[in-house]
PyMOL CGO cylinders between C-alpha atoms (Angstrom):
from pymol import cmd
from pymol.cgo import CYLINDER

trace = [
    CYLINDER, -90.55, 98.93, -73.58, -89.09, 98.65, -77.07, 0.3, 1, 1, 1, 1, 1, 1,
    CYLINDER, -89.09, 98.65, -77.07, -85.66, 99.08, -78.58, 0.3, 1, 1, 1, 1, 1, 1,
    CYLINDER, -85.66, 99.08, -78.58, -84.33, 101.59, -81.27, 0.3, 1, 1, 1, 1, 1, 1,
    CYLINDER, -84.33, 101.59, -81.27, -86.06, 99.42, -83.97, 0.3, 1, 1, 1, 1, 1, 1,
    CYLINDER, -86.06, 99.42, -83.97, -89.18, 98.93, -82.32, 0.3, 1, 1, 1, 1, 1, 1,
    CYLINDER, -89.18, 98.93, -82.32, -88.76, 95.58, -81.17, 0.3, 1, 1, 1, 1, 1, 1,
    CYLINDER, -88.76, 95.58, -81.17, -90.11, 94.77, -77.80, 0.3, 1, 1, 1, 1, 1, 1,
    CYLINDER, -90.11, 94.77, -77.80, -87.18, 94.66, -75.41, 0.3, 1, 1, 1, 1, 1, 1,
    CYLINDER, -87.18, 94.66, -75.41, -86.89, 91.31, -73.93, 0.3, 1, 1, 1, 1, 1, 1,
    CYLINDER, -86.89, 91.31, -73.93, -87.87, 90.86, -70.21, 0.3, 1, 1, 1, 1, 1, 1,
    CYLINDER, -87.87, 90.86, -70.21, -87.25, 88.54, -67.26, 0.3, 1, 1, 1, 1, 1, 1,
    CYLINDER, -87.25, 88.54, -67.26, -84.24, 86.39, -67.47, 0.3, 1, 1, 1, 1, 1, 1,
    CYLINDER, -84.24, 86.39, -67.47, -83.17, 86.76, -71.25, 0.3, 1, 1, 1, 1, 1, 1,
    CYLINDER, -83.17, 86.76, -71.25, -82.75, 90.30, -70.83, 0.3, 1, 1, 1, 1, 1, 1,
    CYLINDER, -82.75, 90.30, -70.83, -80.28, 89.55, -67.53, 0.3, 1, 1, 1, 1, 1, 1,
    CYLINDER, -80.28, 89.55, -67.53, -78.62, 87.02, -68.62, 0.3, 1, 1, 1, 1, 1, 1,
    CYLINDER, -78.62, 87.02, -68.62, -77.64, 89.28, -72.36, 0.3, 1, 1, 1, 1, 1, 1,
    CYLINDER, -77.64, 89.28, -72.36, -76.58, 92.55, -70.12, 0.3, 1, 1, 1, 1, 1, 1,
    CYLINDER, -76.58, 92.55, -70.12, -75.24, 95.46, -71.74, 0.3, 1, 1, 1, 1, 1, 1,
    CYLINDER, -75.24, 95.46, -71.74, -72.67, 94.96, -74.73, 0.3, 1, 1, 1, 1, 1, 1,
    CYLINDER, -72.67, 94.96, -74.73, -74.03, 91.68, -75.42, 0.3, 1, 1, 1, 1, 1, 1,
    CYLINDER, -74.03, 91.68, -75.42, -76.41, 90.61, -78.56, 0.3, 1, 1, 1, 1, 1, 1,
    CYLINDER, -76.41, 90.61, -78.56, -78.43, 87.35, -79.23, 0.3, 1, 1, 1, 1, 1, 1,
    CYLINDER, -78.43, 87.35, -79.23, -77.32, 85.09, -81.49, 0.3, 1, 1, 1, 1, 1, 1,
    CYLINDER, -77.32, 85.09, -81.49, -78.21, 85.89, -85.02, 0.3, 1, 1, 1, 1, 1, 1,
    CYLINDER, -78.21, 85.89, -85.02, -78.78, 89.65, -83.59, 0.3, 1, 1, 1, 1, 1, 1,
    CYLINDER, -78.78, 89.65, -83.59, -77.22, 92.08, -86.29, 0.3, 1, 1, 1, 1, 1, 1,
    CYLINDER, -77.22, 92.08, -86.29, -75.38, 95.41, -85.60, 0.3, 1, 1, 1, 1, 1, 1,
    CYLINDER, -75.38, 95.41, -85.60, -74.01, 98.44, -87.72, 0.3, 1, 1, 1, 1, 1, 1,
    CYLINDER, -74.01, 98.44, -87.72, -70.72, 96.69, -88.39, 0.3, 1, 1, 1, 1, 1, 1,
    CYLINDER, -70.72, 96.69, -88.39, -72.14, 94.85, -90.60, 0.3, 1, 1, 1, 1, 1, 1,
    CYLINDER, -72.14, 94.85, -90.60, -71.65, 98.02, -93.09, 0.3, 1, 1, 1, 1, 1, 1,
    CYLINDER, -71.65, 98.02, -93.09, -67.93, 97.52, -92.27, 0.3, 1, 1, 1, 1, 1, 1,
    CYLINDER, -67.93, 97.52, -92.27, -68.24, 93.95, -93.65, 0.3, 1, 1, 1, 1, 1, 1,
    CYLINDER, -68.24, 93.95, -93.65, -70.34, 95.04, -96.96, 0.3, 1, 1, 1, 1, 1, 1,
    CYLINDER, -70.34, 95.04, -96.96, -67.66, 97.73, -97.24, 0.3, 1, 1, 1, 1, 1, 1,
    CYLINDER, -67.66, 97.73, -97.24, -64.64, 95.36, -96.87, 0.3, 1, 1, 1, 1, 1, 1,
    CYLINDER, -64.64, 95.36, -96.87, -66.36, 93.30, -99.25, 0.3, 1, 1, 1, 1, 1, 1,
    CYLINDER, -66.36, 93.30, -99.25, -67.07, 96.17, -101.98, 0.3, 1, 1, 1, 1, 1, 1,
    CYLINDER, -67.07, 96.17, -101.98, -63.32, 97.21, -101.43, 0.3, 1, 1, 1, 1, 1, 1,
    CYLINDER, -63.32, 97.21, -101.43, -62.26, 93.88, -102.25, 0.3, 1, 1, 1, 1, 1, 1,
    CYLINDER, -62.26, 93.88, -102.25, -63.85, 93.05, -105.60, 0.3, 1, 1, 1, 1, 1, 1,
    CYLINDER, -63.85, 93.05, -105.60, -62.54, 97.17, -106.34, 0.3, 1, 1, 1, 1, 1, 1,
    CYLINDER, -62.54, 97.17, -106.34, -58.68, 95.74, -105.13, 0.3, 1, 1, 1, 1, 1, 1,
    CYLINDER, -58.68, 95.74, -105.13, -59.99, 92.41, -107.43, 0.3, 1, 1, 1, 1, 1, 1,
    CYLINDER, -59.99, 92.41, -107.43, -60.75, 94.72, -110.47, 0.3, 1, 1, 1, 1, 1, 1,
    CYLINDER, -60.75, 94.72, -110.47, -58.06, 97.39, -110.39, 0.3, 1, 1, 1, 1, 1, 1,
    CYLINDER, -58.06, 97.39, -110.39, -55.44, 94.13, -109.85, 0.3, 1, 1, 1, 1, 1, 1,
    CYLINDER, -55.44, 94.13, -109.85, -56.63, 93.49, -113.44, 0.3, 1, 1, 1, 1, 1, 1,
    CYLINDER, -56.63, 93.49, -113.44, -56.49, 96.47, -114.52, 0.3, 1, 1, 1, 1, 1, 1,
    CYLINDER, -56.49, 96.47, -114.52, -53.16, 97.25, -113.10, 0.3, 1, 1, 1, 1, 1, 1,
    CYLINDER, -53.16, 97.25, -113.10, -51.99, 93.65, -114.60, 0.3, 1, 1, 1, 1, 1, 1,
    CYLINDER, -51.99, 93.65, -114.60, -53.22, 94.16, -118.18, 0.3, 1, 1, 1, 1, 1, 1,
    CYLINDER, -53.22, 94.16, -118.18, -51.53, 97.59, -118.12, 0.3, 1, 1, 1, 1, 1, 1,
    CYLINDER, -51.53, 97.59, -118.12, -48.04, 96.32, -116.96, 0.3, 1, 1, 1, 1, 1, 1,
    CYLINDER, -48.04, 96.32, -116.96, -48.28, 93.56, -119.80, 0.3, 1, 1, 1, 1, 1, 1,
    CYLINDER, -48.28, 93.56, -119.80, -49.94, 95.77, -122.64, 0.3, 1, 1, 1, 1, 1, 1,
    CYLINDER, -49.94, 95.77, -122.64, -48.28, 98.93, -121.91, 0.3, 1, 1, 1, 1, 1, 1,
    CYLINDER, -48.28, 98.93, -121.91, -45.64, 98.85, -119.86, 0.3, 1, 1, 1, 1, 1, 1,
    CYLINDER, -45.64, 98.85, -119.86, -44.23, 102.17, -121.60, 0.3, 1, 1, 1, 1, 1, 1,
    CYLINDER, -44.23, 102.17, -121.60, -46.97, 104.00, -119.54, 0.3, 1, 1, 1, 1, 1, 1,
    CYLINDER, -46.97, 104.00, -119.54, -45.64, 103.12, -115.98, 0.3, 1, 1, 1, 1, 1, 1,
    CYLINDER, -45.64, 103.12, -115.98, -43.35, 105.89, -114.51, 0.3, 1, 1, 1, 1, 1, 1,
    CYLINDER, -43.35, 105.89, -114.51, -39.55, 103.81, -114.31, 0.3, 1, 1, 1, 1, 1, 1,
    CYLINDER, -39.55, 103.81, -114.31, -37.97, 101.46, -115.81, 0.3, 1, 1, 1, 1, 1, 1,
    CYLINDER, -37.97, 101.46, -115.81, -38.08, 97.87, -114.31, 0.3, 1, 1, 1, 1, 1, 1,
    CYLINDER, -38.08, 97.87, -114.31, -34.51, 98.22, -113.60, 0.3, 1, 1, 1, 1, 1, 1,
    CYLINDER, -34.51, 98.22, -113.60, -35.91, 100.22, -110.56, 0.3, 1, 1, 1, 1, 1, 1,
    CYLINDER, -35.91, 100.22, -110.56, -38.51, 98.00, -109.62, 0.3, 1, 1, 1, 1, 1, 1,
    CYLINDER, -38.51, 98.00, -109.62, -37.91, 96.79, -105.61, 0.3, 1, 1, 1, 1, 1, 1,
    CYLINDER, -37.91, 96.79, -105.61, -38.04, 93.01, -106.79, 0.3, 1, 1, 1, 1, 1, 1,
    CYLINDER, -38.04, 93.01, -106.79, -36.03, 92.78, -109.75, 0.3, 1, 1, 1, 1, 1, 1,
    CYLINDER, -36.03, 92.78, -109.75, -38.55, 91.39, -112.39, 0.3, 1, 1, 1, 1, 1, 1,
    CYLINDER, -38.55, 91.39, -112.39, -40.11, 92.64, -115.45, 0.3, 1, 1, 1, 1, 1, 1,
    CYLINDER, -40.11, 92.64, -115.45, -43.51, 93.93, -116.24, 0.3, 1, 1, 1, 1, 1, 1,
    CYLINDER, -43.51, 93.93, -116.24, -44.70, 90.91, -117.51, 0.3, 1, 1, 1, 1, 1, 1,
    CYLINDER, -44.70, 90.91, -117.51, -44.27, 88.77, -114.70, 0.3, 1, 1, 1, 1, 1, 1,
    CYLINDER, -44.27, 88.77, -114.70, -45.84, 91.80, -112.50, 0.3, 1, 1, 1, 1, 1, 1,
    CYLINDER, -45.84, 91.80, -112.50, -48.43, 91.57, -114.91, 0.3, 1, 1, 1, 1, 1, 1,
    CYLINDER, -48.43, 91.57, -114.91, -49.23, 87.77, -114.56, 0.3, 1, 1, 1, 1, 1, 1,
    CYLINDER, -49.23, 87.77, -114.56, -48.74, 88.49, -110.27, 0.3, 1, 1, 1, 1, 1, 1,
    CYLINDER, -48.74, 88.49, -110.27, -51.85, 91.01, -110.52, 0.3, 1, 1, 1, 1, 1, 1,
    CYLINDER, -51.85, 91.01, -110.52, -53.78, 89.26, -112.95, 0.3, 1, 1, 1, 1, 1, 1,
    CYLINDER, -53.78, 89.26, -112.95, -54.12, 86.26, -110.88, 0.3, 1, 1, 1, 1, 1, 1,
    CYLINDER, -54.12, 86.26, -110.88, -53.97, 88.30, -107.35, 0.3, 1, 1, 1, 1, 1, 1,
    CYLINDER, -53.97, 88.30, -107.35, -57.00, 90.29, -109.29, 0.3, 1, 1, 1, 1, 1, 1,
    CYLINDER, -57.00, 90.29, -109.29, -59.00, 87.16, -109.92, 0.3, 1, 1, 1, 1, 1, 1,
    CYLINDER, -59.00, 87.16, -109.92, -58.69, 86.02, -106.31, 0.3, 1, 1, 1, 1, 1, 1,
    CYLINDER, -58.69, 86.02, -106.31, -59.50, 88.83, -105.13, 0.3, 1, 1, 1, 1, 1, 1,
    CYLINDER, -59.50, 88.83, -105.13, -63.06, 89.33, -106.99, 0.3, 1, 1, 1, 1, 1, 1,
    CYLINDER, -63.06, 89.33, -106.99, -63.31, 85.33, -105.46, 0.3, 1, 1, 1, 1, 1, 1,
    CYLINDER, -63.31, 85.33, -105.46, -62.76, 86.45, -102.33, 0.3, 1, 1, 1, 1, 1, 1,
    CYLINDER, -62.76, 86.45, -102.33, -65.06, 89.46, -102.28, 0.3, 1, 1, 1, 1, 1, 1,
    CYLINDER, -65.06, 89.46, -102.28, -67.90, 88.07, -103.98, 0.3, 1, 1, 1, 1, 1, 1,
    CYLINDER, -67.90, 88.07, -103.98, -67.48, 85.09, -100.88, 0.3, 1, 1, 1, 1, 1, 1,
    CYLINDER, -67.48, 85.09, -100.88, -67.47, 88.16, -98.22, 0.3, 1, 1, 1, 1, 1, 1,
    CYLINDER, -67.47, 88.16, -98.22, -70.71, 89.13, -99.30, 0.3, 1, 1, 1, 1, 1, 1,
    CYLINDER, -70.71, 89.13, -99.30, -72.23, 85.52, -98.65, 0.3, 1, 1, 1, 1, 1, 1,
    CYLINDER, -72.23, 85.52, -98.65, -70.85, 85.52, -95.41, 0.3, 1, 1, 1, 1, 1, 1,
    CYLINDER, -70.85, 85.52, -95.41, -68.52, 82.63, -96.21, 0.3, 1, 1, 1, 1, 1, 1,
    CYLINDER, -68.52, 82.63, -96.21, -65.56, 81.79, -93.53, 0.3, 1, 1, 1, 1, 1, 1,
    CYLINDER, -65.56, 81.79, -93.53, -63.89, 80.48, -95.71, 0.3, 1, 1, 1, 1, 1, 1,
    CYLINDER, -63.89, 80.48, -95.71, -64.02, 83.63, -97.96, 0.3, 1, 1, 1, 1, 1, 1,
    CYLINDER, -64.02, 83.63, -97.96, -62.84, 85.79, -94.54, 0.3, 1, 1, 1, 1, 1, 1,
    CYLINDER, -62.84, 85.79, -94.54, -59.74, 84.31, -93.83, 0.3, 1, 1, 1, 1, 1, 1,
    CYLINDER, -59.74, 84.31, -93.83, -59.24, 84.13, -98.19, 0.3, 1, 1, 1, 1, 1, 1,
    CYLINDER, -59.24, 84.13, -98.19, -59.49, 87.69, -98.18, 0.3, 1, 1, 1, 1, 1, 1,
    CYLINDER, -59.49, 87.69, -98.18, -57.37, 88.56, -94.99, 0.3, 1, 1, 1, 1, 1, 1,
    CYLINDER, -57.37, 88.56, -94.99, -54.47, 86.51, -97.09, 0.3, 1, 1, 1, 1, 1, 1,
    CYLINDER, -54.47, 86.51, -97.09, -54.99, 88.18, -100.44, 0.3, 1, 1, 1, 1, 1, 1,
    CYLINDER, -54.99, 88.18, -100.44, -55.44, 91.69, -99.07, 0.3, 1, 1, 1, 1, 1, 1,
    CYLINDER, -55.44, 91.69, -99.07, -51.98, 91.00, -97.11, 0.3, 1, 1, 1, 1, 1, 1,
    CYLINDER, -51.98, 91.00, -97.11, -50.02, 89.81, -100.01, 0.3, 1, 1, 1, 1, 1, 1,
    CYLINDER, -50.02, 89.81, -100.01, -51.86, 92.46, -102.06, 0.3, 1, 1, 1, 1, 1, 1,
    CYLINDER, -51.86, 92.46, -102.06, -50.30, 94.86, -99.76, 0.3, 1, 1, 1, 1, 1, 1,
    CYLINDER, -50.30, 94.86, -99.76, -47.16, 93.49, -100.15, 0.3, 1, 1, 1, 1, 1, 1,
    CYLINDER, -47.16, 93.49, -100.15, -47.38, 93.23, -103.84, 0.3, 1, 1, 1, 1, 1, 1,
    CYLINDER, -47.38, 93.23, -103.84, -48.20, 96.92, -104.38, 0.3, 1, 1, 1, 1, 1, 1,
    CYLINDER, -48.20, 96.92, -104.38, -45.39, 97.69, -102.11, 0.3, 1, 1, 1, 1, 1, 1,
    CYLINDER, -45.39, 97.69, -102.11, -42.95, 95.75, -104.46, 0.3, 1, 1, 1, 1, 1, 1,
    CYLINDER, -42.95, 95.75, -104.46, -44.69, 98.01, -107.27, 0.3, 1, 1, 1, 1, 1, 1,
    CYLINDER, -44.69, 98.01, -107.27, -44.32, 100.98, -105.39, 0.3, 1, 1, 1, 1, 1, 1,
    CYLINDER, -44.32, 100.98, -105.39, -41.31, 102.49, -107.91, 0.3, 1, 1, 1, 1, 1, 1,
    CYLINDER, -41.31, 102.49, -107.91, -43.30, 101.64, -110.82, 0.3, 1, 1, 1, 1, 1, 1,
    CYLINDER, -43.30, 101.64, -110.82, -46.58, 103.39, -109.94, 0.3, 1, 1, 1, 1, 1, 1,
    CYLINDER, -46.58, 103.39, -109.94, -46.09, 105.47, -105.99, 0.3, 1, 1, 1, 1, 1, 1,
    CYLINDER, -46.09, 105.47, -105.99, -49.90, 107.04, -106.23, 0.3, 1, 1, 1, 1, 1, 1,
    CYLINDER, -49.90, 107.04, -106.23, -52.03, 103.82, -107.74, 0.3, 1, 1, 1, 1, 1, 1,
    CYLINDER, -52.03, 103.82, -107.74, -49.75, 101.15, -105.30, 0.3, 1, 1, 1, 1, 1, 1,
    CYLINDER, -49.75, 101.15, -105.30, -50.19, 103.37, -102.58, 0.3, 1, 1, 1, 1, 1, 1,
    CYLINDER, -50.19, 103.37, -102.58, -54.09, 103.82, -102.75, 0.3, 1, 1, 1, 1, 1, 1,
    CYLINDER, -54.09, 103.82, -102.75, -54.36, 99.81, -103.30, 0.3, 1, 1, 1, 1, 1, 1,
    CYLINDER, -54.36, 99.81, -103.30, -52.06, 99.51, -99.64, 0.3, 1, 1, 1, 1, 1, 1,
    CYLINDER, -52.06, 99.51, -99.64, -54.38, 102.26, -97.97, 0.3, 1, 1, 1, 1, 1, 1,
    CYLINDER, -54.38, 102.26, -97.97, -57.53, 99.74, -99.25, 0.3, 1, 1, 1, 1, 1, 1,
    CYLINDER, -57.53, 99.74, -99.25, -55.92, 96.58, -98.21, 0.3, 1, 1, 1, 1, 1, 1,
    CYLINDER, -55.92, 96.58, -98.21, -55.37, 97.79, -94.92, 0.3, 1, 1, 1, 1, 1, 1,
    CYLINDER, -55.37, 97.79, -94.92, -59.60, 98.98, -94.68, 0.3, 1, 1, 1, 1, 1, 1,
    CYLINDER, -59.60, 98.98, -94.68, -60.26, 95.44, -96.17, 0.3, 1, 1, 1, 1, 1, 1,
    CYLINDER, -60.26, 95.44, -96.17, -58.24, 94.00, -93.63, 0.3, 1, 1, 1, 1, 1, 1,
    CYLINDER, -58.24, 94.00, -93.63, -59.75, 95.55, -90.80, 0.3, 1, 1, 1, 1, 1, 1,
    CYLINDER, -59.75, 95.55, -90.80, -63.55, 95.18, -91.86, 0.3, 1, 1, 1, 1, 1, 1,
    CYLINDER, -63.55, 95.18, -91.86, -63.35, 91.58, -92.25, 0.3, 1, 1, 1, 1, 1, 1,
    CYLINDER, -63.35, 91.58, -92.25, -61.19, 90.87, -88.80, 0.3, 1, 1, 1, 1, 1, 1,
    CYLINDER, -61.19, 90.87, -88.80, -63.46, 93.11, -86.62, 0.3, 1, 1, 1, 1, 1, 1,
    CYLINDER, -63.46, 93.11, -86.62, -66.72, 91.53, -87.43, 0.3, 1, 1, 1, 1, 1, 1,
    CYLINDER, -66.72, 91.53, -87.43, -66.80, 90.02, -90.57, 0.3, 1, 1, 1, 1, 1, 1,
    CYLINDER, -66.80, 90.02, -90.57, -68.89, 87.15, -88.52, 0.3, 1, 1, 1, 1, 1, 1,
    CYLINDER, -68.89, 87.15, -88.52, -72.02, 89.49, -88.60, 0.3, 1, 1, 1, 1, 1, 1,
    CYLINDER, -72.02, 89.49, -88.60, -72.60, 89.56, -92.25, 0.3, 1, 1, 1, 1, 1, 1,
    CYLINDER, -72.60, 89.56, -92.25, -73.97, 85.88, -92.65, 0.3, 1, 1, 1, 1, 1, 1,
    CYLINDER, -73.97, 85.88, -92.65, -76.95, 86.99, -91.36, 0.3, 1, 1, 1, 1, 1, 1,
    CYLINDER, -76.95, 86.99, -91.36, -77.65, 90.45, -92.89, 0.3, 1, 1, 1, 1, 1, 1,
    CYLINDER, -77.65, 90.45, -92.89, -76.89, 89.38, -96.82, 0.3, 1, 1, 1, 1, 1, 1,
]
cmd.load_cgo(trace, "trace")
């Protein structure tokens, strides 16, 4: 008998001893697409950090209120530096995701967390981008937890 892929299905005891709901080692699965994804959303959160960065120290004119009405009482600049470097850790972090790295997991669990929490402090100065950069931190967050483990072997 063979599997979905065509693979002979194992017999005898390897078969028993995997039962259902268990894989072999090395054995890859769909989620692995969530992990790719999470990965792809974090270079994006990497990138529009920059972007979001050089705008707040080029031009902070074009955000919608005055810093006076910020949540955290700074000024654009120093929101600009925070997403600048947030932005390049972030593209660190994603580009690591797609190796499979740990250590690039539990990098971009931390930066998508305070990325959240950045973009919330931002929230006054830009509702619609800070909001769509929470809504991706949270997907980021949950790809990578869930089965981030799977992607060494896929990429």
């Amino acid at each position: 008998m063979a599997d979905a892929r065509g693979h002979p299905a194992p017999a005898g005891p390897e078969r028993a001893s995997r039962g259902p709901g268990r894989r072999a080692p090395g054995e890859q699965t769909a989620w692995v697409g969530w992990v790719v994804f999470g990965a792809a959303m974090m270079v994006l959160l990497g990138l529009f950090h920059l972007i979001a960065g050089l705008v707040a120290l080029l031009d902070a004119s074009s955000l919608a209120v005055p810093h006076r009405d910020l949540v955290i009482d700074v000024g654009y600049a120093a929101w600009g530096w925070v997403h600048l470097a947030g932005g390049l850790v972030a593209l660190v972090a994603g580009v690591g995701l797609l190796t499979g790295a740990t250590w690039a997991r539990v990098l971009g669990v931390v930066v998508a967390m305070l990325s959240a929490i950045v973009n919330l402090g931002f929230l006054a100065a830009s509702p619609g981008w800070a909001l769509i950069m929470i809504i991706l931190d949270v997907l980021v967050i949950y790809a990578v937890t869930v089965h981030g483990r799977e992607i060494r072997n896929d990429v």
